[in-house]
DOGUBA-770757 format. One record per residue: chain; residue in three letters; y, x, z of N, C-alpha, C in turn. Coordinates in nm, 3 decimals. Each point is the difference from the previous one (the first is absolute). Layout:
+-----+------+---------+---------+---------+---------+---------+---------+---------+---------+---------+
: mol : type :    n.c2 :    n.c1 :    n.c3 :   ca.c2 :   ca.c1 :   ca.c3 :    c.c2 :    c.c1 :    c.c3 :
+-----+------+---------+---------+---------+---------+---------+---------+---------+---------+---------+
:   A :  ALA :       Y :       X :       Z :       Y :       X :       Z :       Y :       X :       Z :
...
+-----+------+---------+---------+---------+---------+---------+---------+---------+---------+---------+
# end
This chain:
+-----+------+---------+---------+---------+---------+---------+---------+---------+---------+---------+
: mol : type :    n.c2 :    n.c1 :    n.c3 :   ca.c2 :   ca.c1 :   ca.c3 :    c.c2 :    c.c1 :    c.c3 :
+-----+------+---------+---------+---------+---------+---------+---------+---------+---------+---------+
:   A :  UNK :  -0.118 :   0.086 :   0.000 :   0.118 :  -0.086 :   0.000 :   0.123 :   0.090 :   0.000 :
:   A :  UNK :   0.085 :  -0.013 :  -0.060 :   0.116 :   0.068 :  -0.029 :   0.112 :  -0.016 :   0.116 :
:   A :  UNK :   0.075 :   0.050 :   0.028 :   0.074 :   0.029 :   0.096 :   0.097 :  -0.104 :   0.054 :
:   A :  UNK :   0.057 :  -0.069 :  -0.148 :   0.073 :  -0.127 :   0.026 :  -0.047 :  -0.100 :   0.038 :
:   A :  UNK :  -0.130 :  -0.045 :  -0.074 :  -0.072 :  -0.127 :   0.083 :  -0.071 :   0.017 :   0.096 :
:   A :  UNK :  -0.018 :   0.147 :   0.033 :  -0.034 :  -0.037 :   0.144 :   0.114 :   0.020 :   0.129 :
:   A :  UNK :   0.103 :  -0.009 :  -0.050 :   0.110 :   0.002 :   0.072 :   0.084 :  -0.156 :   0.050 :
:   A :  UNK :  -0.065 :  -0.052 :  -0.152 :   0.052 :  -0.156 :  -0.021 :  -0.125 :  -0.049 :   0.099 :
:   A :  UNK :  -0.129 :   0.028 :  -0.035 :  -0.110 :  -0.038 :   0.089 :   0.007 :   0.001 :   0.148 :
:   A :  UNK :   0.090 :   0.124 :   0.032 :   0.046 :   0.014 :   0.177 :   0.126 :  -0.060 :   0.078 :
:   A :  UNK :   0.056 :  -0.038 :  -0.129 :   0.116 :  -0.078 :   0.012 :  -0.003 :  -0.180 :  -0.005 :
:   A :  UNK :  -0.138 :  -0.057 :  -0.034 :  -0.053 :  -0.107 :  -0.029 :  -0.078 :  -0.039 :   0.095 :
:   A :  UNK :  -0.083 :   0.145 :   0.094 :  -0.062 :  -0.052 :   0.122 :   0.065 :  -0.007 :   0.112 :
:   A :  UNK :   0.112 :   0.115 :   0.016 :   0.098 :   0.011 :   0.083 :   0.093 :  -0.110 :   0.034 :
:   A :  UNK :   0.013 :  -0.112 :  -0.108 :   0.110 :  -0.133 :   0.003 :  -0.165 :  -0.074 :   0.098 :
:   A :  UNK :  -0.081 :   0.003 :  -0.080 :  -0.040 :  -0.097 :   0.037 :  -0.102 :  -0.011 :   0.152 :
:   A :  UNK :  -0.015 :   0.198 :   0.034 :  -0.005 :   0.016 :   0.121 :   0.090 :  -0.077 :   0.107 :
:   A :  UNK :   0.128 :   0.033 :  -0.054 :   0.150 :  -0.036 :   0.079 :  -0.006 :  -0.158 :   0.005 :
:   A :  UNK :   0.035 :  -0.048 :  -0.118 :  -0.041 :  -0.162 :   0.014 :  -0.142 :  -0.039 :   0.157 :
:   A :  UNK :  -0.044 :   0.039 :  -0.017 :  -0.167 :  -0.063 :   0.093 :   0.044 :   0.097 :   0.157 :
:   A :  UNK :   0.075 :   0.080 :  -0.013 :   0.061 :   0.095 :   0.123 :   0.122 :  -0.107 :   0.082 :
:   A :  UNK :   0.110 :  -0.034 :  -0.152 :   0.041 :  -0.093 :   0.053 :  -0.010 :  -0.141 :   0.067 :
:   A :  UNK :  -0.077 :  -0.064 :  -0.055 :  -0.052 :  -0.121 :  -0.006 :  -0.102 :   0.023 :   0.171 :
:   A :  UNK :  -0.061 :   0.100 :  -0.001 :  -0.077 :  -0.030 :   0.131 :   0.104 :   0.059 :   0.092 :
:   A :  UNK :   0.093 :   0.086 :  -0.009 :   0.110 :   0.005 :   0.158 :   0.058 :  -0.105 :   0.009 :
:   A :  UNK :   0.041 :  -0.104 :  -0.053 :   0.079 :  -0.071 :  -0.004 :  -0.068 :  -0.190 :   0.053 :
:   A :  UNK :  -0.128 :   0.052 :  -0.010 :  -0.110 :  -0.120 :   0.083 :   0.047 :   0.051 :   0.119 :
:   A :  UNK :   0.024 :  -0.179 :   0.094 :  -0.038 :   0.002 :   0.132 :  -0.120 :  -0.084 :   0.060 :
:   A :  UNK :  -0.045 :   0.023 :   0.089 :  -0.117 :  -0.108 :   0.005 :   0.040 :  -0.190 :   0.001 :
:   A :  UNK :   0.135 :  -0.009 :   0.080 :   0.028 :  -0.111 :   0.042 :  -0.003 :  -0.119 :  -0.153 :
:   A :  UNK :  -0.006 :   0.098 :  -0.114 :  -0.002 :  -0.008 :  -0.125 :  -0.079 :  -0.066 :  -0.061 :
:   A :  UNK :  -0.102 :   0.042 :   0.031 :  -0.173 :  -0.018 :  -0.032 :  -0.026 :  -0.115 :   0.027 :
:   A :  UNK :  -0.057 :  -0.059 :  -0.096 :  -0.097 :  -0.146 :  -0.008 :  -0.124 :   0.061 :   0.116 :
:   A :  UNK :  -0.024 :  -0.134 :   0.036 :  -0.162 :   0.029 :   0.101 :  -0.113 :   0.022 :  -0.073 :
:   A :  UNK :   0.001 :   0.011 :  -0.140 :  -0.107 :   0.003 :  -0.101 :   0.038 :   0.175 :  -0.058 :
:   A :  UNK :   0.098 :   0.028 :   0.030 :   0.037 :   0.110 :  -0.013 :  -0.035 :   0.092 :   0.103 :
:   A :  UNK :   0.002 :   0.004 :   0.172 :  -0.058 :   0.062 :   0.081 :  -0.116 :   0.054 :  -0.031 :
:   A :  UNK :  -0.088 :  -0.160 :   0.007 :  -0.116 :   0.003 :   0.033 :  -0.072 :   0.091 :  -0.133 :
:   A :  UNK :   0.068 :   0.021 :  -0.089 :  -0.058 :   0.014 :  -0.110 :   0.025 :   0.186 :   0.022 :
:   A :  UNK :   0.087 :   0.028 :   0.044 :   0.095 :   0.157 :   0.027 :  -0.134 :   0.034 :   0.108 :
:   A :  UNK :  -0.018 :  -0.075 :   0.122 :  -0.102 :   0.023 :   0.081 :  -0.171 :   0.016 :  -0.051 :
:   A :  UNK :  -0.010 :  -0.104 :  -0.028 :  -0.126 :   0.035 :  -0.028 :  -0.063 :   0.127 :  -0.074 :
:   A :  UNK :   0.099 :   0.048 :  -0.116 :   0.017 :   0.115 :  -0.087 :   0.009 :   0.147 :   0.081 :
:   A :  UNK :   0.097 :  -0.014 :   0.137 :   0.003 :   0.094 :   0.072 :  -0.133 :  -0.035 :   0.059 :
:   A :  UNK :  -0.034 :  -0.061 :   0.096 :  -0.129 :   0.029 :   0.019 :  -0.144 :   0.047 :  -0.067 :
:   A :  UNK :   0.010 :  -0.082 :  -0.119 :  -0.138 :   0.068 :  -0.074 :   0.037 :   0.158 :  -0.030 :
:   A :  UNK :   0.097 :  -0.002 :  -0.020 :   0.066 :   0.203 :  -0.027 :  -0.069 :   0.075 :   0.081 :
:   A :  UNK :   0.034 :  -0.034 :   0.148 :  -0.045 :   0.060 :   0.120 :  -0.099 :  -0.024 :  -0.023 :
:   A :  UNK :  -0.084 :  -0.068 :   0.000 :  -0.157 :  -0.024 :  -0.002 :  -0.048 :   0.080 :  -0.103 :
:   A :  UNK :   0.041 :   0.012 :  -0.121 :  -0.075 :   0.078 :  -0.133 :   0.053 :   0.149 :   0.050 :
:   A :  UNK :   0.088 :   0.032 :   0.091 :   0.053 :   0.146 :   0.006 :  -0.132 :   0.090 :   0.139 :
:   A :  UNK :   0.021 :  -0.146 :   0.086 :  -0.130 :   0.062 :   0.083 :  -0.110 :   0.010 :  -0.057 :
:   A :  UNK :  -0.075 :  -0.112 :  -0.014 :  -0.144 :  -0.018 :  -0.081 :  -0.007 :   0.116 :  -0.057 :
:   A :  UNK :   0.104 :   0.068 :  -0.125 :  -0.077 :   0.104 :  -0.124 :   0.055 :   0.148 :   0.131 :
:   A :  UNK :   0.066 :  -0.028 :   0.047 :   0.020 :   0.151 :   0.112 :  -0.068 :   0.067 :  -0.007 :
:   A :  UNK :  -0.091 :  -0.035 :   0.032 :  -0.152 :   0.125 :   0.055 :  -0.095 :  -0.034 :  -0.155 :
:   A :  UNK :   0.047 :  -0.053 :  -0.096 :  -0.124 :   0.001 :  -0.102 :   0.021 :   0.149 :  -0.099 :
:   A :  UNK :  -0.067 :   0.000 :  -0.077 :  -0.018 :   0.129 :  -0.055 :   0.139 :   0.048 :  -0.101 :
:   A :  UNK :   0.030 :  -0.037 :  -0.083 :   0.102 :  -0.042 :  -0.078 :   0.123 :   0.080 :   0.074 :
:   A :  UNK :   0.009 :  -0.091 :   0.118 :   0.134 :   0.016 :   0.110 :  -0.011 :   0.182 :   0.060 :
:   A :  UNK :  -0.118 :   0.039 :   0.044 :  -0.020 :   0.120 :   0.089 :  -0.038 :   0.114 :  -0.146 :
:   A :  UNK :  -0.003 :   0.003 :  -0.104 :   0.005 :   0.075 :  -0.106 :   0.133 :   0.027 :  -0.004 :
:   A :  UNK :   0.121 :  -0.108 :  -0.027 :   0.138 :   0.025 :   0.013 :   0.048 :   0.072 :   0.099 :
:   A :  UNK :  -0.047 :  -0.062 :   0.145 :   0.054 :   0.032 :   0.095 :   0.004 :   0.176 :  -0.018 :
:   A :  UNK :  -0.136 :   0.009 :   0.015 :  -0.009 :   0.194 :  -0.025 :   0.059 :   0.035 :  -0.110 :
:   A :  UNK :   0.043 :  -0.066 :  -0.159 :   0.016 :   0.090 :  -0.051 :   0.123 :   0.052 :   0.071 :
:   A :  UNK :   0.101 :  -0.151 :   0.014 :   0.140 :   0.046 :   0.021 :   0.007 :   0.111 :   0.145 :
:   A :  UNK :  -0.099 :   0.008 :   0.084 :   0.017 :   0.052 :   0.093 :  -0.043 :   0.130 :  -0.009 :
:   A :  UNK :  -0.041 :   0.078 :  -0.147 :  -0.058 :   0.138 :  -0.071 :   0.139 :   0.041 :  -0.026 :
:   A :  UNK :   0.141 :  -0.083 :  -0.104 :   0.092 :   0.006 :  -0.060 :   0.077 :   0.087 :   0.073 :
:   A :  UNK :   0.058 :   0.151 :  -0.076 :   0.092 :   0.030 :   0.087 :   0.129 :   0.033 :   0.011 :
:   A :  UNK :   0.042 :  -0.156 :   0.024 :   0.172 :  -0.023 :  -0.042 :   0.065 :   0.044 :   0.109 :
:   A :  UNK :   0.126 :   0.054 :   0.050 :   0.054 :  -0.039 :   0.032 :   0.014 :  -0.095 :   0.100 :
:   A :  UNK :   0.028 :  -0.110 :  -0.106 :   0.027 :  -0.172 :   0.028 :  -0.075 :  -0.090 :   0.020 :
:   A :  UNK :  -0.152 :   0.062 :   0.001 :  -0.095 :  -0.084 :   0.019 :  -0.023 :  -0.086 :  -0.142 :
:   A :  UNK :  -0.127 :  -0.094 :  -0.006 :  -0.001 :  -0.099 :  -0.107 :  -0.010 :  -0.113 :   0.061 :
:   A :  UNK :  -0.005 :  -0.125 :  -0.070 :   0.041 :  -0.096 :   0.065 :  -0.099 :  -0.098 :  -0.106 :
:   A :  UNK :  -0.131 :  -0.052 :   0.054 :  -0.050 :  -0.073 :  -0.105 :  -0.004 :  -0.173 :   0.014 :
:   A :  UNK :   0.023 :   0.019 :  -0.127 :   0.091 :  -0.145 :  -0.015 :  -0.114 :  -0.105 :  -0.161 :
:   A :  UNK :  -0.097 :  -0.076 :   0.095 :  -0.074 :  -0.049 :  -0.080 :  -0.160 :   0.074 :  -0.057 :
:   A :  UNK :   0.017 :   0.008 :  -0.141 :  -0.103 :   0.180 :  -0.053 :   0.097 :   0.073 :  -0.044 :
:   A :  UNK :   0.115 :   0.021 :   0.062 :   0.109 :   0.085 :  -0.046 :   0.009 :   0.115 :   0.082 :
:   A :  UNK :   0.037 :   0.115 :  -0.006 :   0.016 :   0.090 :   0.113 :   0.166 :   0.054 :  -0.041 :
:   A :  UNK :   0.072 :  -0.020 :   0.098 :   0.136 :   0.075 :  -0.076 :   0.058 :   0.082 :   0.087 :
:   A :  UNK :   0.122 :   0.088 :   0.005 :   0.035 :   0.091 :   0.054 :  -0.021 :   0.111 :  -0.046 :
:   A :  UNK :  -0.120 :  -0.001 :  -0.133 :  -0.044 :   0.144 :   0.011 :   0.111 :   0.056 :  -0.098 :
:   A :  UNK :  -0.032 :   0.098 :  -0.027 :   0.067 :   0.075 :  -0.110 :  -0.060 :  -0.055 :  -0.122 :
:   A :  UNK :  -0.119 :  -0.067 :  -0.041 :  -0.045 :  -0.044 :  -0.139 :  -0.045 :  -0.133 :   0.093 :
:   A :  UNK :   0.009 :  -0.087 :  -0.112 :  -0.074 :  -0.147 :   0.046 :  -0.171 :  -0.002 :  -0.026 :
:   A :  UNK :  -0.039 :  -0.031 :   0.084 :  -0.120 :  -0.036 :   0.052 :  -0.148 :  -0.142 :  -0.028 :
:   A :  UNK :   0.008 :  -0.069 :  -0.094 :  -0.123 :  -0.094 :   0.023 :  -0.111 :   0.038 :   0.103 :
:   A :  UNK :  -0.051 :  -0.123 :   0.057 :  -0.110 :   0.017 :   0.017 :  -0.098 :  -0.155 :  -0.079 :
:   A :  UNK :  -0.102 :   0.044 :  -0.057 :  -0.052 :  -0.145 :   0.022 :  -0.177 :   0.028 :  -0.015 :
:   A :  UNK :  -0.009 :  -0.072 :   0.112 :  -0.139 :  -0.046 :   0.057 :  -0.111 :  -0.003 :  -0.078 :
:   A :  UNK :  -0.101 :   0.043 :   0.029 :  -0.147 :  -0.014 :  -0.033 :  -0.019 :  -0.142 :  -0.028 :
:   A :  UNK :  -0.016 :  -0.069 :  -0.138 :  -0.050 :  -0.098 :   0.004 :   0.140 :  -0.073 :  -0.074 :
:   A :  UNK :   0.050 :   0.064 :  -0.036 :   0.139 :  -0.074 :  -0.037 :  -0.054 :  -0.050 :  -0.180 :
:   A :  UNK :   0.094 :  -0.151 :  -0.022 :  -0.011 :   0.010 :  -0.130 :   0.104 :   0.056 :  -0.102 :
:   A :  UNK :  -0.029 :  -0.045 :  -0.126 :   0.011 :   0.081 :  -0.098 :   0.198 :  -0.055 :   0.006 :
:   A :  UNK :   0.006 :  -0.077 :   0.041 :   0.135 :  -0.072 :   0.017 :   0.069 :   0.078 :   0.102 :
:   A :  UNK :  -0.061 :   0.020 :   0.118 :   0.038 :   0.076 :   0.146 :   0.033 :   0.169 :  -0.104 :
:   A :  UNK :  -0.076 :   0.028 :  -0.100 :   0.022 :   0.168 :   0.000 :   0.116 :  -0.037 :  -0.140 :
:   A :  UNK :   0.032 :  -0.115 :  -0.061 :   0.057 :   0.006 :  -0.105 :   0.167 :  -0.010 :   0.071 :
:   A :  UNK :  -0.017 :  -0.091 :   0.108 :   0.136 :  -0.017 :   0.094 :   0.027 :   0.117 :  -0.002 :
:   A :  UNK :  -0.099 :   0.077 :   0.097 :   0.075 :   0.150 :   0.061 :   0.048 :   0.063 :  -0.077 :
:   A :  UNK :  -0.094 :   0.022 :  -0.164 :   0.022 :   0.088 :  -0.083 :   0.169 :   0.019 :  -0.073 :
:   A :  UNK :   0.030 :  -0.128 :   0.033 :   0.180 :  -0.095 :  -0.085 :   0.065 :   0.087 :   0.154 :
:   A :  UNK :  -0.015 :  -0.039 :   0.109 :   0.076 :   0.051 :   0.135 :   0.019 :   0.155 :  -0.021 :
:   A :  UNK :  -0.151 :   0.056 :  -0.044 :   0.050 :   0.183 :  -0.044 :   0.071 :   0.008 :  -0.088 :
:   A :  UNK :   0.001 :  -0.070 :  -0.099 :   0.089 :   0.054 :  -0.140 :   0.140 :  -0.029 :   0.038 :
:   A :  UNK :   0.020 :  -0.153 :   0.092 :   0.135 :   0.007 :  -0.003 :   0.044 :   0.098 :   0.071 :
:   A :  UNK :  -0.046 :   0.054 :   0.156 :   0.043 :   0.135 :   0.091 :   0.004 :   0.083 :  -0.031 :
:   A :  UNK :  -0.083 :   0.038 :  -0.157 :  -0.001 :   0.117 :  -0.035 :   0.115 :   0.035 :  -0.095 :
:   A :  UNK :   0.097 :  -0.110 :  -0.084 :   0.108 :  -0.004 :  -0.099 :   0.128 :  -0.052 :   0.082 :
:   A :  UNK :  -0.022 :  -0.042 :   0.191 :   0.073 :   0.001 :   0.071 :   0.074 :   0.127 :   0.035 :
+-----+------+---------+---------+---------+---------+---------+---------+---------+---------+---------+
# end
């Protein structure tokens, strides 16, 4: 990708980062429909629940060590099958993944890598 559109490209996620940055500081709860809570809640809870549950599964403690091999500085900080902080970006993806799971990642390297 050439220099300009991906400039226009960072300038296109950046509005629309800002837009969804804006839009959620500017929620207060008193705001919120009760279909809106409950709906914000339940979402936070299953989070917590899918963040404990996979904790200790295999997937999770492969990451955990790699980032804890990494030697930044700043530490890494893994975020999803993402590992970031490092000096190069990182995939990980799982034993058993499909052909969709390695085609995702594969689009996530190319873009970090022309990032």
């Amino acid at each position: 990708m050439n220099s300009a559109a991906h400039q226009t490209t960072d300038k296109a996620i950046d509005s629309v980062q800002q837009r969804f940055a804006d839009y959620a500081a500017g929620l207060r709860y008193e705001d919120l429909s009760a279909d809106a809570v409950h709906a914000a809640t339940s979402r936070v809870i299953d989070t917590l629940g899918t963040l404990i549950g996979g904790y200790f599964g295999a997937p999770c403690a492969l990451a955990r060590n790699l980032a804890a091999q990494m030697p930044c500085s700043g530490g890494a900080t893994i975020v999803g099958p993402l590992v970031i902080g490092l000096s190069k970006p990182v995939q990980i993806v799982q034993m058993g993944a499909t052909v969709s799971d390695l085609v995702n990642t594969a689009a996530i390297a190319a873009y970090d890598a022309i990032g």
